[in-house]
C-alpha positions in Angstrom: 120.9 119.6 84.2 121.7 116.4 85.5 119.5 112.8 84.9 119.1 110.8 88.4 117.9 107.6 88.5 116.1 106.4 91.8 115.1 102.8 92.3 112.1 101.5 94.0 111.5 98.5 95.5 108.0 97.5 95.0 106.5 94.6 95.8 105.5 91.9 92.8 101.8 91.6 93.7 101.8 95.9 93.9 103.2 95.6 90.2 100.6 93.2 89.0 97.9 94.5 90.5 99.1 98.2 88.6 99.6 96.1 85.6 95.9 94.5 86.0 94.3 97.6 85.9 96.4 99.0 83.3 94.7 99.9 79.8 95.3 96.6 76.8 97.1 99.4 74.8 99.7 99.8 78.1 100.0 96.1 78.7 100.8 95.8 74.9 103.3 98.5 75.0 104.8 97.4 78.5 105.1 93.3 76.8 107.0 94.5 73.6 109.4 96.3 76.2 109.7 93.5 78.6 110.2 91.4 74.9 112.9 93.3 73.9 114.4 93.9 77.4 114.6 90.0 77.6 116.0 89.5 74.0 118.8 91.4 74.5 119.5 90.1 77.6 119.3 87.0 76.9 122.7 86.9 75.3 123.4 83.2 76.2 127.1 82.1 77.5 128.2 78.7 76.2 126.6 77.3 79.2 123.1 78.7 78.8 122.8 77.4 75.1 124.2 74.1 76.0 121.1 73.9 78.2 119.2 74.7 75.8 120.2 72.7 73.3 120.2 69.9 75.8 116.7 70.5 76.3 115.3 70.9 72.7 117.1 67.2 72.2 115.2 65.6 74.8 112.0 67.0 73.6 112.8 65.5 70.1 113.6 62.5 71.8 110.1 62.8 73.1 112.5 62.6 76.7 110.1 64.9 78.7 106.7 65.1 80.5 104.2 68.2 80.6 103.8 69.7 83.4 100.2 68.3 84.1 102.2 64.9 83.7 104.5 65.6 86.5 102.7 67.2 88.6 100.0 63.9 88.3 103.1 61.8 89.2 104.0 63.9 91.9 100.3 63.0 93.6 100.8 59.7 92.8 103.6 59.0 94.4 102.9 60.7 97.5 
């Protein structure tokens, strides 16, 4: 016997909403598999951990606002 795969296209808000009204045990076991999923995929090219890097150096640099800080300046401004 054969394995097929068939993929579905369903919308975001469908998939939260099933997630919502999933039970704590399911969301548990569905984050360790989303962890994992984006661990491995998150093999980073050169490129990708430069950015990173670059980003952990300006937060040591304290080179960086919050998001509550930018989003303040944002109102400001307008």
């Amino acid at each position: 016997m054969t394995k097929e795969t068939v993929r579905l296209l369903v919308p975001f808000e469908a998939l939260l909403d099933c997630i919502a009204e999933s039970s704590f045990q399911d969301k548990v076991l569905l984050r360790e598999s989303l962890d994992e999923r984006i661990e491995s995929a998150g093999e980073e090219t050169p490129e990708t951990e430069a950015g990173i890097q670059g980003s952990r150096d300006a937060y040591e640099r304290g080179d960086y606002v919050t998001i509550d800080e930018y989003v303040y300046q944002q109102r400001k401004g307008a």
